[in-house]
N, C-alpha and C positions, 0 to 999 in steps of 0.2 A: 611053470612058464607063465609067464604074463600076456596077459588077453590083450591083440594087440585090435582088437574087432571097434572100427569107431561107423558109426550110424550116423552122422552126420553129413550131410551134403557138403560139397564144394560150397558152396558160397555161403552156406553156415559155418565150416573152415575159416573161410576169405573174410568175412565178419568178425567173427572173434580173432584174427591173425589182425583186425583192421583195428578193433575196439582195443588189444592189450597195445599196438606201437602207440596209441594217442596216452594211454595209460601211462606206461614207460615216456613218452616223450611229457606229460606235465610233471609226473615225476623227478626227472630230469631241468627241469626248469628252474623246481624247486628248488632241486641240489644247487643250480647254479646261482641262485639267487641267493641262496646261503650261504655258499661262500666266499660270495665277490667281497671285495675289501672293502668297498662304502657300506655294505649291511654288517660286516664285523667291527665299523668302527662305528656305526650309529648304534649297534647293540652295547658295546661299549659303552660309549657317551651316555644311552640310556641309564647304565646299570650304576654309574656316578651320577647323575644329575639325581639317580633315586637311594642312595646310598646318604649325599648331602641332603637332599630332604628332610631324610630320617633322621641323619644330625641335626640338623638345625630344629627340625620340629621337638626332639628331648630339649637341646637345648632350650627352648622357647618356654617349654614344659618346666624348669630347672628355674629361670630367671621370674616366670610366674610365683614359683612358688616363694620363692627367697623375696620377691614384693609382698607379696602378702603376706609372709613373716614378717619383713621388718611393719608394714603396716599392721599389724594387728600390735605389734610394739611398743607403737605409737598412738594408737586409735583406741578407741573404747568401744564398746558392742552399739553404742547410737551414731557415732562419728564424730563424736568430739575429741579433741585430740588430748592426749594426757600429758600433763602440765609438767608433774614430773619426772617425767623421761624425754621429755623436746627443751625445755629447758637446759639442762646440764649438757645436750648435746649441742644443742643452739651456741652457746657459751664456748665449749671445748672447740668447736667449728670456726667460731670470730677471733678465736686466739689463737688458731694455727696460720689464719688468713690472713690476720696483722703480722705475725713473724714469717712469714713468706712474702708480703709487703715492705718489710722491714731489712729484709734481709734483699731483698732485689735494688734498694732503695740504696741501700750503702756498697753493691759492687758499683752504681753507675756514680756513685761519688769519687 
C-alpha cells in the first residue's frame, strides 16, 4: 500500500498548489507563444534569410576564388602583369567587340 501520510501544513499545501499553477501558467504561455502563427512564420523567415546567407556567403567564397585564379593568370608574384597572356586576350576581346559592332551596325542599315 502506498503511504499516503503528508506532514506538511495547509498553507505549505496552498503554496506549493500556488508556486506549480504560476509554473503551469508560464509554461502555458510558452506553448502559446510557440504556436501563434506570426512566431511560426517569423521562425520560418528566419530559417531562409539564414539558409540564403549561407548561399550567398559559398557563393562569395566560389567568385573569390575564380578572381584570384584568373588573377594570378594574369599577374606575376610582384604585380606586374604578364605580357603574354593579356596580350592575345586583349586582342581576341577587340575582335569580338568589332564584330559585335559590326554586326549591330548593318541590322540598322
Amino acid at each position: 500500500m502506498a503511504d499516503t501520510s503528508d506532514t506538511r501544513t495547509p498553507a505549505q499545501i496552498e503554496a506549493d498548489i500556488k508556486r506549480r499553477r504560476e509554473v503551469l501558467a508560464e509554461t502555458l504561455d510558452e506553448i502559446g507563444v510557440r504556436v501563434h502563427p506570426k512566431t511560426i512564420v517569423g521562425d520560418a523567415k528566419a530559417k531562409v534569410v539564414a539558409n540564403v546567407d549561407h548561399t550567398v556567403g559559398r557563393a562569395y567564397v566560389q567568385v573569390n576564388r575564380m578572381v584570384s585564379d584568373v588573377r594570378a593568370r594574369f599577374v606575376d608574384d610582384e604585380g606586374a602583369p604578364r605580357l603574354e597572356r593579356v596580350v592575345p586576350v586583349a586582342l581576341v576581346v577587340v575582335g569580338v567587340v568589332g564584330l559585335l559592332a559590326l554586326g549591330a551596325r548593318r541590322r540598322r542599315d
